[in-house]
Wavefront OBJ file of the C-alpha trace (Angstrom):
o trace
v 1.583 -4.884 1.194
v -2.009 -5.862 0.102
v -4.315 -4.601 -2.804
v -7.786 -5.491 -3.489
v -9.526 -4.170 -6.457
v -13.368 -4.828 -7.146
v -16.232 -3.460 -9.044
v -18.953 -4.192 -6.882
v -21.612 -2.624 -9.647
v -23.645 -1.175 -6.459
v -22.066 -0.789 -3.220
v -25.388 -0.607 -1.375
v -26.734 -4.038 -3.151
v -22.773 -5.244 -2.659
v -23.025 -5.041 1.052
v -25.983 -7.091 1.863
v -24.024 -9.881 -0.277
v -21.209 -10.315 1.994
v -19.035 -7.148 0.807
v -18.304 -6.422 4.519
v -17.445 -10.096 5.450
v -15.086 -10.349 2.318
v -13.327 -6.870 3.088
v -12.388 -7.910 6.890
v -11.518 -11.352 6.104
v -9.017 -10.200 3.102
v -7.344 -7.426 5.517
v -6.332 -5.329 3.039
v -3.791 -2.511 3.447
v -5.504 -0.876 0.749
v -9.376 -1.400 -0.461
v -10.820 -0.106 -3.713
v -14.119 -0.107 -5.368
v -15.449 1.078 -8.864
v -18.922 1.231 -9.515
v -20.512 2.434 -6.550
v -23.350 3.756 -7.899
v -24.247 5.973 -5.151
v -24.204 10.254 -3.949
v -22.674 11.447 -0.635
v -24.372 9.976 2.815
v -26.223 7.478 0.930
v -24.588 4.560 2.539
v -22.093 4.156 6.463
v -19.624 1.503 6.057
v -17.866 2.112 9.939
v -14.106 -0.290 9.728
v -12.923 2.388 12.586
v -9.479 4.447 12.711
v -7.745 1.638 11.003
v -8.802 3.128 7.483
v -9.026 6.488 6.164
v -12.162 6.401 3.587
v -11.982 8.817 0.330
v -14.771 8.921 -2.337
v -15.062 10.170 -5.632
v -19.107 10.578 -6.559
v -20.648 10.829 -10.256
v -23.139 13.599 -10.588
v -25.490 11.384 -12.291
v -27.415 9.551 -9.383
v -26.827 5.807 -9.103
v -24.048 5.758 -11.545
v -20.113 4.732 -11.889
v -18.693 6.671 -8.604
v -15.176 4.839 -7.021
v -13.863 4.854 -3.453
v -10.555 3.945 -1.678
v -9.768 2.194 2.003
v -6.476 2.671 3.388
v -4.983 2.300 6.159
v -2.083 4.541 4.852
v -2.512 8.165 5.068
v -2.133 9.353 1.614
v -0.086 12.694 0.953
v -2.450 13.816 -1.148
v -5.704 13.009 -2.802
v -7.099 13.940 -6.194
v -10.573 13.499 -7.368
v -10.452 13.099 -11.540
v -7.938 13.670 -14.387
v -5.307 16.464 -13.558
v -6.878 19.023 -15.869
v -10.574 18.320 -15.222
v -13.030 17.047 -12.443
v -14.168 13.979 -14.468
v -18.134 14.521 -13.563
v -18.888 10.602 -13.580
v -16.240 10.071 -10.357
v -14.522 7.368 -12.416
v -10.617 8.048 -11.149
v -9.588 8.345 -7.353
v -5.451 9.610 -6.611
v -3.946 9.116 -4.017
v -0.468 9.945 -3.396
v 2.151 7.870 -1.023
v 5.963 8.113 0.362
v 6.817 5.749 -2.313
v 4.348 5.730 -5.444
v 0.727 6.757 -6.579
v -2.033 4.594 -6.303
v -4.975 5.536 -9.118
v -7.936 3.637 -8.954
v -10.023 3.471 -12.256
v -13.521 2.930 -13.091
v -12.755 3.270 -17.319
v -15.831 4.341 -19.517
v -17.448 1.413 -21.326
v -18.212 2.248 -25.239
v -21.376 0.405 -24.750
v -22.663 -2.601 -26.872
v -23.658 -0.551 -30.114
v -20.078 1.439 -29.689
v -21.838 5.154 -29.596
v -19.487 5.369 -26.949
v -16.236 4.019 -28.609
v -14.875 7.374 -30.054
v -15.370 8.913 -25.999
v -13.810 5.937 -24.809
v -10.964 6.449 -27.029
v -9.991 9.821 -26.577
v -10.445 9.262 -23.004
v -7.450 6.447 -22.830
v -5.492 9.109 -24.724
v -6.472 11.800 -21.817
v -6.064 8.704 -19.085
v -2.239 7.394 -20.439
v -0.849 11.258 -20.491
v -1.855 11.456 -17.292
v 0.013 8.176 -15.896
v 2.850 8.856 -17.397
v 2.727 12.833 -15.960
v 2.735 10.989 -12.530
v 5.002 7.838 -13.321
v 7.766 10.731 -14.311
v 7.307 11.990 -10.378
v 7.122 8.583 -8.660
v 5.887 4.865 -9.395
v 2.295 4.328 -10.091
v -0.064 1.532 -9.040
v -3.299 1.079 -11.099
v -6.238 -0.901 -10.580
v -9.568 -1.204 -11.559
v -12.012 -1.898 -14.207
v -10.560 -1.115 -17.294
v -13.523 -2.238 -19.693
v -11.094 -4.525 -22.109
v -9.705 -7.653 -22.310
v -6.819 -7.158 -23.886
v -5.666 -10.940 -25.318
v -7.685 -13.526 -26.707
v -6.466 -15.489 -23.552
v -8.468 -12.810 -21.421
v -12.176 -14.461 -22.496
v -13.582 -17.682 -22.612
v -14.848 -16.878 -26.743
v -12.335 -14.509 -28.590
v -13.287 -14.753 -31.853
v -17.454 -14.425 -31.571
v -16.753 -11.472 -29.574
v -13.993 -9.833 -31.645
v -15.331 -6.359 -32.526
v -17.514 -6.404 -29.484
v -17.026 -3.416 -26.683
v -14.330 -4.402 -24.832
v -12.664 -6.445 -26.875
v -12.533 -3.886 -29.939
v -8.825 -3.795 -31.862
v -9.297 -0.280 -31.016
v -9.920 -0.813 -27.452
v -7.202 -3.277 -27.121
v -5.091 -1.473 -28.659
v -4.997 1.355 -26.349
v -4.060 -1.103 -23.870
v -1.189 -1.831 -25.645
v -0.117 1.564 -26.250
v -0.518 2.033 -21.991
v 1.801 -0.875 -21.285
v 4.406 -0.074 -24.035
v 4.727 3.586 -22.092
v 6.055 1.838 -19.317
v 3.304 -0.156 -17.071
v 2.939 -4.377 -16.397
v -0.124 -6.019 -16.766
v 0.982 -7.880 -13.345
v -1.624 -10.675 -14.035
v -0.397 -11.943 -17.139
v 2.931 -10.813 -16.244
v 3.488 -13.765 -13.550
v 0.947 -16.064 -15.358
v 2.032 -15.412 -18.944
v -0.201 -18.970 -20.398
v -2.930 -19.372 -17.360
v -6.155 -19.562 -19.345
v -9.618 -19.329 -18.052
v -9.169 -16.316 -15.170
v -11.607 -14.388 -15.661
v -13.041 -11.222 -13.276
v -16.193 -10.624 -14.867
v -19.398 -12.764 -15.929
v -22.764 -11.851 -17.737
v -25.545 -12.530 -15.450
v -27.430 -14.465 -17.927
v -28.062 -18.274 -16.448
v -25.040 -20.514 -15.741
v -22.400 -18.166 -17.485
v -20.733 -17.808 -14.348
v -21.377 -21.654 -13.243
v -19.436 -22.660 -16.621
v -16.822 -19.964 -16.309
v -18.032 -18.112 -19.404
v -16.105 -14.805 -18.575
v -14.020 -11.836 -19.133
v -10.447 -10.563 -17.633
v -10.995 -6.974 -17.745
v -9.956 -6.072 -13.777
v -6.576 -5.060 -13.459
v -3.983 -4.360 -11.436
v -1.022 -2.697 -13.670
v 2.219 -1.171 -12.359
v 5.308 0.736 -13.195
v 7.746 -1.505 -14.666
v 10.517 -0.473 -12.331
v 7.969 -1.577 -10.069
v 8.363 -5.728 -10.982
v 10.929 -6.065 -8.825
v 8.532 -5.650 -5.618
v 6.063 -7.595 -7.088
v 5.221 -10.685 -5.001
v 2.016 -12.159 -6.886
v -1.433 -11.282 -8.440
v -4.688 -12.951 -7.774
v -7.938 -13.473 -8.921
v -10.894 -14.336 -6.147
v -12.993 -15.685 -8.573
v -14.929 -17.895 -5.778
v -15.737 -14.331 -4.369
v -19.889 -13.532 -5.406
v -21.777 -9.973 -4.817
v -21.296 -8.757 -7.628
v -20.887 -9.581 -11.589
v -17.785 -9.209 -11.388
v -15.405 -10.623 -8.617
v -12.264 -9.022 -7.064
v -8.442 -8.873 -7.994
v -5.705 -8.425 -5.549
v -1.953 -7.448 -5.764
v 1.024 -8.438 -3.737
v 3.700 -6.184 -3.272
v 6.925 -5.908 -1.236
v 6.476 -2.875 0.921
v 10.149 -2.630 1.766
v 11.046 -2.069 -1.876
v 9.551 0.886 -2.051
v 11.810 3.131 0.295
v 14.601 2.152 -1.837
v 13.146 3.579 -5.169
l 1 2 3 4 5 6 7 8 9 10 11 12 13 14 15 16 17 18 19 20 21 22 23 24 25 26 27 28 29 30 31 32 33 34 35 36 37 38 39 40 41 42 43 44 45 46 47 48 49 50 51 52 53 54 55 56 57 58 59 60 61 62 63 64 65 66 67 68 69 70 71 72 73 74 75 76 77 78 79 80 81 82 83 84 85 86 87 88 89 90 91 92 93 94 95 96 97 98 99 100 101 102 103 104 105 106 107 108 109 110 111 112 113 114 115 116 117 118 119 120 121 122 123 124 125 126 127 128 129 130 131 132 133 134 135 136 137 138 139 140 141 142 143 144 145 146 147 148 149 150 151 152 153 154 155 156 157 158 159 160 161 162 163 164 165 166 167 168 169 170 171 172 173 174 175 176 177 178 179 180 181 182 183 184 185 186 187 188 189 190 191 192 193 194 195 196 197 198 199 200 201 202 203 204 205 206 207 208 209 210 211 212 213 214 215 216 217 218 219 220 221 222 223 224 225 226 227 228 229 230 231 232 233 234 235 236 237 238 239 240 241 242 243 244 245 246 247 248 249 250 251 252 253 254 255 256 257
C-alpha cells in the first residue's frame, strides 16, 4: 500500500505546477494534502471512480484547509478533533478495516511565538486524541507537523534553536507523541541520513543549496513497524515550498492485526 503526504501551501496555485502530473504518476492508494487554502467549489480536480475525495475546509477564506484521495472506501470519516469541529479544517479521519488514517495540517506558533502557548495545548488536545483511536485500532499519521524534531531534521540547528518549529517546547511534544506509542517512520529506517529535508524558505537559492527543514511526517503505531516497507522523501518534487513524503506499507499485514 502507498501513502503520499504533501503540503501544497495552495492547491489552486499547486495545480498549475504539475500537482496533477505528480499525483497520477505516483499512483497512490491514498493522497493527502494540507494547506489547501481554499472554501467548497472553489477548485474540480476529476481522477474518476478510482478515488473517493473528502475535504475538510477552514472558515477563514484562503487558509490551512486538508483533503484526502483514496481509493479505499473509508468506514467512516471525521472532520476535526473528536470533541470539537476544529474551525481552521486542519485534521481529516478516516477510518479503515484495519487502522485509522489522520491527516494533519498542525498549527504553526508563528515566528514571534504569540502562537506557541495555542500550539501547545493543541498537541496536548491532538496526542489524547491518537491515543483514544490507537486503543480501537492502529493509526497512520501524516502531515505537516510544524517541528523538526532533531538537530539532524535542519540544515542549521543551533542558529535556529528557539525558533518556531524547532522550540524545546515544540520538540518536546513530539517526543511526548512518540513515547505514547507512535514511529517517526523516517528516521526510524534512516536513523543517521542527514540532509532530508521536506520544506525550504523561498528566499533565493535556499532550496538550490538544500537549506531546509524535516517537518512532514508520516508516523505510525508501533505495532505497526512490522508492515512497514520504507519511507521516502520526493525532494526533486517542486509546486510548492515544501515537497511531498510517502509511506510504504504491507497491506497484507493489516488483516492479521
Amino acid at each position: 500500500m502507498k501513502l503520499v503526504s504533501w503540503n501544497v501551501n495552495g492547491l489552486r496555485a499547486c495545480v498549475t505546477k504539475g500537482f496533477n502530473d505528480y499525483f497520477k504518476e505516483t499512483d497512490a492508494d491514498i493522497f493527502c494534502v494540507q494547506e489547501t487554502k481554499l472554501q467548497e467549489g472553489q477548485i474540480s480536480l476529476d481522477y474518476g471512480e478510482a478515488y473517493s475525495q473528502y475535504w475538510n475546509y477552514a472558515i477563514k477564506k484562503g487558509y490551512s484547509g486538508t483533503a484526502v484521495f483514496t481509493r479505499i472506501k473509508p468506514l467512516s470519516v471525521r472532520y476535526g478533533l473528536e470533541e470539537d469541529s476544529e474551525d481552521e479544517g486542519r485534521i481529516l479521519t478516516l477510518e479503515f478495516d484495519g487502522f485509522y488514517l489522520v491527516n494533519v495540517y498542525t498549527p504553526n506558533a508563528r515566528r514571534d511565538l504569540s502562537r506557541l502557548a495555542l500550539r501547545l495545548e493543541w498537541e496536548d488536545r491532538f496526542r489524547n486524541y491518537l491515543q483514544q483511536l490507537d486503543a480501537k485500532k492502529p493509526v497512520i499519521i501524516c502531515g505537516d507537523l510544524n517541528v523538526a524534531h532533531q538537530e539532524i531534521d535542519l540544515k542549521h540547528p543551533k542558529p535556529n534553536l528557539g525558533n518556531s518549529g524547532f522550540t524545546l517546547e515544540e520538540r518536546g511534544k513530539m517526543t511526548d507523541l512518540l513515547a505514547v506509542g507512535f514511529i517517526d517512520t523516517f528516521r526510524h529506517l534512516y536513523p543517521e541520513r542527514a540532509d532530508a529535508y521536506s520544506w525550504w524558505s523561498y528566499m533565493p537559492k535556499v532550496r538550490e543549496r538544500n537549506v531546509g527543514w524535516r517537518i512532514d511526517y508520516f508516523l505510525i503505531s508501533t505495532r505497526l513497524s512490522p508492515s512497514l516497507i520504507d519511507a521516502q522523501i520526493d525532494h526533486h518534487v517542486m509546486g510548492s515550498d515544501h515537497c511531498p513524503v510517502i509511506l510504504n506499507i504491507a497491506e497484507t499485514l493489516f488483516a492479521q492485526l
